[in-house]
C-alpha positions, -999 to 999 in steps of 0.1 A, spaced: -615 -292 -684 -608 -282 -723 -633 -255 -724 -620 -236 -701 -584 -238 -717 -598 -228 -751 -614 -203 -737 -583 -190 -717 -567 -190 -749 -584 -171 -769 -587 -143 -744 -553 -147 -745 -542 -140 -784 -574 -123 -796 -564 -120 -832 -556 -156 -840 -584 -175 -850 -602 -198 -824 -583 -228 -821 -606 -256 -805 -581 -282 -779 -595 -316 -775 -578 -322 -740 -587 -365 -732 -599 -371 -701 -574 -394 -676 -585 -429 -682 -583 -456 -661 -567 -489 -684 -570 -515 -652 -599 -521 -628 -600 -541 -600 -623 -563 -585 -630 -559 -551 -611 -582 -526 -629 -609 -509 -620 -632 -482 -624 -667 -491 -635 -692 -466 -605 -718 -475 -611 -754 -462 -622 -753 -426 -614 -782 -405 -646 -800 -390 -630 -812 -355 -594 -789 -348 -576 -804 -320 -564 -768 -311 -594 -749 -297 -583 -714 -293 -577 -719 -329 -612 -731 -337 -625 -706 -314 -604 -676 -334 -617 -694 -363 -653 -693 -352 -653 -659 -338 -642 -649 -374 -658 -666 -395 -692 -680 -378 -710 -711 -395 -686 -710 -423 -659 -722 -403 -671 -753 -400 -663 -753 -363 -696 -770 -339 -704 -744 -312 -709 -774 -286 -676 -779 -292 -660 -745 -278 -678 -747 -248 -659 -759 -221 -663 -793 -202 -666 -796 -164 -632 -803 -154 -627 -767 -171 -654 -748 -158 -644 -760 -124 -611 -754 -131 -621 -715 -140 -645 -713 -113 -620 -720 -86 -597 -694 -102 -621 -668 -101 -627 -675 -64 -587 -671 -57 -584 -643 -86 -618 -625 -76 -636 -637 -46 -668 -628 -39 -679 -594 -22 -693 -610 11 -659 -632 14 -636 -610 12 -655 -582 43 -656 -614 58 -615 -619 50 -608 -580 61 -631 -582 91 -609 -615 108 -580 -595 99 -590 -563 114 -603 -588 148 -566 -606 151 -547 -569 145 -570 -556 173 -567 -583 195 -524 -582 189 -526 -547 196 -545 -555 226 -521 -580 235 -495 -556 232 -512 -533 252 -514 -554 285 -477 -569 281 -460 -532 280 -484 -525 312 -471 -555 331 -432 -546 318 -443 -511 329 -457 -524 364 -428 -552 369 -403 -526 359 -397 -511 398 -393 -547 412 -366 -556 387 -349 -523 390 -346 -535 428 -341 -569 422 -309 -561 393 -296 -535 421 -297 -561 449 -279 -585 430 -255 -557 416 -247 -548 453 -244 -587 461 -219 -590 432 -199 -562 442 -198 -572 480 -188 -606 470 -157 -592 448 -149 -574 477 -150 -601 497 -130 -624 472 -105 -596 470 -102 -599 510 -100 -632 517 -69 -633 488 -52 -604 506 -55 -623 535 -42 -653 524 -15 -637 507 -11 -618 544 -8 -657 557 17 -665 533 36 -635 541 30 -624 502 10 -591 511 35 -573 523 73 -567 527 94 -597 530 105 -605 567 138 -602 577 153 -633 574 132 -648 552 142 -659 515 121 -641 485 97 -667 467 94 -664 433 60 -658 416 57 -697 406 61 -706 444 36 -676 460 9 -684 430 13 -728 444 11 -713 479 -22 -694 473 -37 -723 455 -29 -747 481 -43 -722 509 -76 -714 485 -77 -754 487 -78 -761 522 -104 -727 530 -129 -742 501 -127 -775 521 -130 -760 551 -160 -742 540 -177 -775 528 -171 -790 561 -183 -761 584 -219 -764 557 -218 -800 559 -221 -799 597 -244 -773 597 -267 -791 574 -263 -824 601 -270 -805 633 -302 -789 612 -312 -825 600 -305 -835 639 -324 -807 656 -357 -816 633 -351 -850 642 -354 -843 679 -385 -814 673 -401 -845 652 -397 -867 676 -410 -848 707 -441 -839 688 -449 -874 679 -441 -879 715 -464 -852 728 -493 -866 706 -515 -893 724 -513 -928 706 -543 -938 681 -573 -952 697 -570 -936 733 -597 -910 748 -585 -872 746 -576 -858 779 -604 -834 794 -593 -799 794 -612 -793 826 -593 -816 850 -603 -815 886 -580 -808 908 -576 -830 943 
């Protein structure tokens, strides 16, 4: 690097004499030595095994750390064999999983299936059977609502008052119609009551004949081909 300066400097001032420029070289006053990593003590036996494994894995032999030792012991192989089988089952087992699955979807879809056919095929007998019963509802009302008019017609609450006769007031009309809806519902009972007797009485007597009618156990059947005399 100082020749080239000298030289640059003469070509610079060519009349002075030629001036030689001792130019010292950068020097280096420290060097050091290169880093190394020092075992330290190793423990023989760590209770903590991911830090003797770390150890081991960075270290090797010089870690002082027996392989036999980082190996795992049954309970923990079982341990991460059973959580591979949850975490990662294997191939066959898990077709086996999606083919069940894709069986019970079919068969609910099938399922499905046949119950919106027999909605779909029931439908037109319930449509009857909720218009029947609408029309039964609505001929009973009507029938309600007739037998009250002609209470209140019995009461002489249905229409104008008669001449002569005193106004009742709304306590004594709503008493009346009780007391008449009282003696009809007891009438009804007893007109289903006797029917219900002259039923049980009338199979009585068709019992009775027919037992009648049969011969008794132990005697010879008639002959169907009787002579006649």
């Amino acid at each position: 690097m100082a020749a080239p300066l000298g030289r640059a400097l003469a070509a610079a001032a060519p009349g002075r004499a030629r001036v030689s420029l001792a130019i010292a070289a950068p020097t280096r006053p420290y060097r050091a030595a290169p880093l190394r990593r020092g075992t330290g003590p190793a423990p023989a036996d760590p209770a903590d095994l991911r830090a003797a494994a770390r150890r081991f894995g960075r270290l090797g032999e010089a870690s002082a750390v027996p392989a036999w030792r980082l190996w795992p012991d049954p309970e923990r192989l079982r341990a991460a064999e059973a959580e591979e089988r949850e975490w990662d089952p294997p191939l066959r087992e898990v077709e086996a999983a999606l083919d069940r699955r894709e069986r019970e979807e079919a068969r609910r879809r099938e399922e499905r299936q046949q119950l919106v056919a027999r909605s779909l095929a029931a439908m037109p007998a319930r449509v009857s059977a909720w218009r029947q019963q609408r029309a039964q509802a609505r001929e009973q009302a009507r029938q309600e609502a007739a037998r009250r008019q002609r209470l209140l017609a019995e009461a002489g609450l249905g229409g104008p008052a008669r001449p002569g006769t005193p106004p009742r007031s709304s306590s004594q009309a709503q008493a009346l119609l009780q007391d008449l809806e009282r003696r009809q519902r007891r009438e009804e009972k007893r007109r289903r009551r006797q029917e219900r007797e002259e039923a049980a009485r009338s199979a009585m007597a068709a019992a009775e004949a027919a037992a009648a009618s049969r011969p008794p156990p132990g005697a010879p059947p008639e002959s169907t081909g009787a002579v006649s005399s």
